[in-house]
C-alpha positions in Angstrom: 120.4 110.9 1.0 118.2 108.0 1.3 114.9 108.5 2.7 112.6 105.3 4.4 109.6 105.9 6.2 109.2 104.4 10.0 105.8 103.8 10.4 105.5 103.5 14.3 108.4 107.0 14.7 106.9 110.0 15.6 106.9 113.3 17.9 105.8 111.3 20.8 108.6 108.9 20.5 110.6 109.0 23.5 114.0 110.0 22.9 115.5 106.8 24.4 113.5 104.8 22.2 115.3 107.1 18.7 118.7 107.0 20.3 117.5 102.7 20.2 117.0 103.3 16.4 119.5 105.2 15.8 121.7 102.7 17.2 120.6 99.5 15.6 120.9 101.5 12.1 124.4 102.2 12.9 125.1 99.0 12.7 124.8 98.3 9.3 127.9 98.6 7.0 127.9 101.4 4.6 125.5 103.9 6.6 126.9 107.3 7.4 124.9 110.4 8.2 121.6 109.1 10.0 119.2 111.4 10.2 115.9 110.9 12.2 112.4 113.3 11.1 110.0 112.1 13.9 107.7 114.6 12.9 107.8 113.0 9.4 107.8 109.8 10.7 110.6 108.9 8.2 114.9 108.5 8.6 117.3 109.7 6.2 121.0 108.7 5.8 123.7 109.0 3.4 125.6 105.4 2.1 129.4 104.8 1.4 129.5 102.0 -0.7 126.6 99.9 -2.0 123.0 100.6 -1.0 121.9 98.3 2.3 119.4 95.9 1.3 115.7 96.6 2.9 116.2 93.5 4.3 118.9 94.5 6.7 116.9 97.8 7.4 113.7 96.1 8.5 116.1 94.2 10.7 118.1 96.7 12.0 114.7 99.0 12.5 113.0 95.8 14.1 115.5 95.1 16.8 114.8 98.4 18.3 111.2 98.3 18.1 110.1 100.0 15.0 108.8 99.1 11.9 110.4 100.3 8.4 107.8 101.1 5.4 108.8 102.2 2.0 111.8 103.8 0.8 110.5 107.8 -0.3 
């Protein structure tokens, strides 16, 4: 599992706002297993195939709002 940490995710995030995330992520090729840790303020997912650049991440995390730090 890959772990990223999602600077602006927490406990408070409303749950239609993570569903949001979760969403965008899904969109990227490769990504199984999405995981979201609010109260870690990180995501964690599983790849099939080739590790997603960070580029696509921060994208995928910035059309729903969030921002994406550094992988852990």
């Amino acid at each position: 599992m890959l772990r990223y940490v999602v600077s602006n995710l927490g406990p408070e995030t409303p749950q239609a706002n993570q569903d949001k995330l979760l969403a965008a992520l899904k969109t990227i090729k490769g990504i199984k297993d999405i995981a979201l840790v609010p109260a870690r303020k990180e995501i964690a997912f599983g790849i099939n195939g080739p590790e997603p650049k960070a580029k696509l991440l921060k994208e995928a995390c910035a059309t729903a709002g969030f921002t994406l730090g550094s992988r852990m």
